[in-house]
N, C-alpha and C positions, 0 to 999 in steps of 0.2 A: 763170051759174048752174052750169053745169057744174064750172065753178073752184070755185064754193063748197062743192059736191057732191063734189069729187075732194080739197077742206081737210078737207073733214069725215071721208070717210073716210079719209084720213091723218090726223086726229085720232083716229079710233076708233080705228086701226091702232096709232097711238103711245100710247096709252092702255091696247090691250091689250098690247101690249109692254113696256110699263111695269107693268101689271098682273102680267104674267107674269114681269118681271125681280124684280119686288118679291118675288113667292111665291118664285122663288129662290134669289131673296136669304136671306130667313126659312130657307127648306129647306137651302142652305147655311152660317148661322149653326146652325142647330139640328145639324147634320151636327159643324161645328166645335167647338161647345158639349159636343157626347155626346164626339167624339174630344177634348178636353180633358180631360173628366169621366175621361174612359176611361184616357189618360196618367197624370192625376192619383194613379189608382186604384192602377197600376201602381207607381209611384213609391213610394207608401204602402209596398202589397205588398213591393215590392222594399227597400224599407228596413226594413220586419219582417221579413225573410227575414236580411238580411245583421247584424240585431238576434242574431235567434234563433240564426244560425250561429257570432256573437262567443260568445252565450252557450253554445251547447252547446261550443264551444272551451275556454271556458273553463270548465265543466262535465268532458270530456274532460283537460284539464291536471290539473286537480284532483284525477279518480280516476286519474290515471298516478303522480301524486307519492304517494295516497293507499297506491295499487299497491306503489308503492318501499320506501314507508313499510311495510306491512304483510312485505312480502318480507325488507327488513331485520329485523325485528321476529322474522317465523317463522325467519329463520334464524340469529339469537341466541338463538334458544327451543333450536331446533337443537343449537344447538353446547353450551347448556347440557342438554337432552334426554344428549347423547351422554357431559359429564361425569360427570352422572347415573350415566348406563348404565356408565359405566368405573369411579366408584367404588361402584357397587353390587357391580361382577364381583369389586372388589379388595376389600368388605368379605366378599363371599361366600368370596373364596378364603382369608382370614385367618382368618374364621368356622369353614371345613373343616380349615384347621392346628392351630385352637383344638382343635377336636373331636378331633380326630388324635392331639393333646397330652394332652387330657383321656383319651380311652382307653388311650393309654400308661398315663397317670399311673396311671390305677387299676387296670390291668395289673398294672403295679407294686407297687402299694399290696395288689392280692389273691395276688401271687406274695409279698410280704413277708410279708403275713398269715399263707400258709400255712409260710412257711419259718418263722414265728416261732411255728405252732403246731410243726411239726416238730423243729424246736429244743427248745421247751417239753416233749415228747414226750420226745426224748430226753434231755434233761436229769433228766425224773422216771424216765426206765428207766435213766439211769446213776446216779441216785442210788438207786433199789430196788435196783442193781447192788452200790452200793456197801450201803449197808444190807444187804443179804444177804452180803457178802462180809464185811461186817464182823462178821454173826451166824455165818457160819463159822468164824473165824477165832476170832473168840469158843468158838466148840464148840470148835477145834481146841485152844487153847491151854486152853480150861476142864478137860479129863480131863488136858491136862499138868501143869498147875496141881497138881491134885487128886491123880494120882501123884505127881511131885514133892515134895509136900509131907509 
C-alpha cells in the first residue's frame, strides 16, 4: 500500500510537472509568438524606413539637379542681365553724343541765322549806302550838269 501511496503521489508529482511544463510551455510560445510579432514588426519598420530614405534621396537628387538647373538658368539671365546693362550704358552714351550733336547743330544753325540777319543788315545799309551815294552823286553832278550846260 504504501508503494501504491508513494506511485500515486509520483503520479500527482508528474502530473503537476507536467502540468506546469505545459503552462510553460504556452508561456514560452506566447513569449516567442510576441518576439516574432515583435521582429516581424521591426523588419516592416526597417524596410519603410530604408523605402523612405531611397526616396527622400531620391527627392534630394532631384532638387540638387533641380538646384543646378536653376543656377545655370539665373546665371544666363545674368549674363544676359549684364548685356542688357552694357548696351543700355552704350545706347545712353550715343543718345548724349546725339544730343551733344543736336546742340551743336542748332548752335550752329542760330549762329548762321544771326550771321545771315547780320549780313541781310548789312547788305540793306550798304545798299542805302549805295543809294544815297548814288543820290549824291546825282546832286553833285546835277548843278554840273546844269552849269555846264
Amino acid at each position: 500500500m504504501i508503494r501504491n501511496s508513494l506511485i500515486a503521489i509520483l503520479a500527482i508529482a508528474v502530473a503537476l510537472l507536467g502540468y506546469e511544463y505545459s503552462e510553460l510551455s504556452k508561456e514560452l510560445d506566447r513569449q516567442v509568438q510576441a518576439l516574432s510579432d515583435t521582429r516581424e514588426k521591426a523588419e516592416r519598420d526597417l524596410q519603410a524606413l530604408r523605402e523612405k530614405l531611397t526616396n527622400e534621396d531620391r527627392a534630394r537628387q532631384a532638387a540638387e539637379k533641380d538646384a543646378k538647373a536653376v543656377s545655370a538658368k539665373l546665371a544666363e539671365e545674368q549674363a544676359e542681365h549684364e548685356k542688357a546693362d552694357e548696351a543700355v550704358k552704350s545706347a545712353n552714351e550715343r543718345l548724349s553724343q546725339i544730343q551733344n550733336a543736336l546742340a551743336n547743330a542748332e548752335q550752329t544753325a542760330r549762329d548762321t541765322r544771326e550771321a545771315l540777319t547780320k549780313a541781310q543788315q548789312d547788305k540793306e545799309k550798304a545798299e542805302q549806302a549805295a543809294k544815297e551815294a548814288t543820290e549824291a552823286l546825282a546832286k553833285v553832278k546835277g548843278p554840273h550838269r546844269q552849269a555846264g550846260s
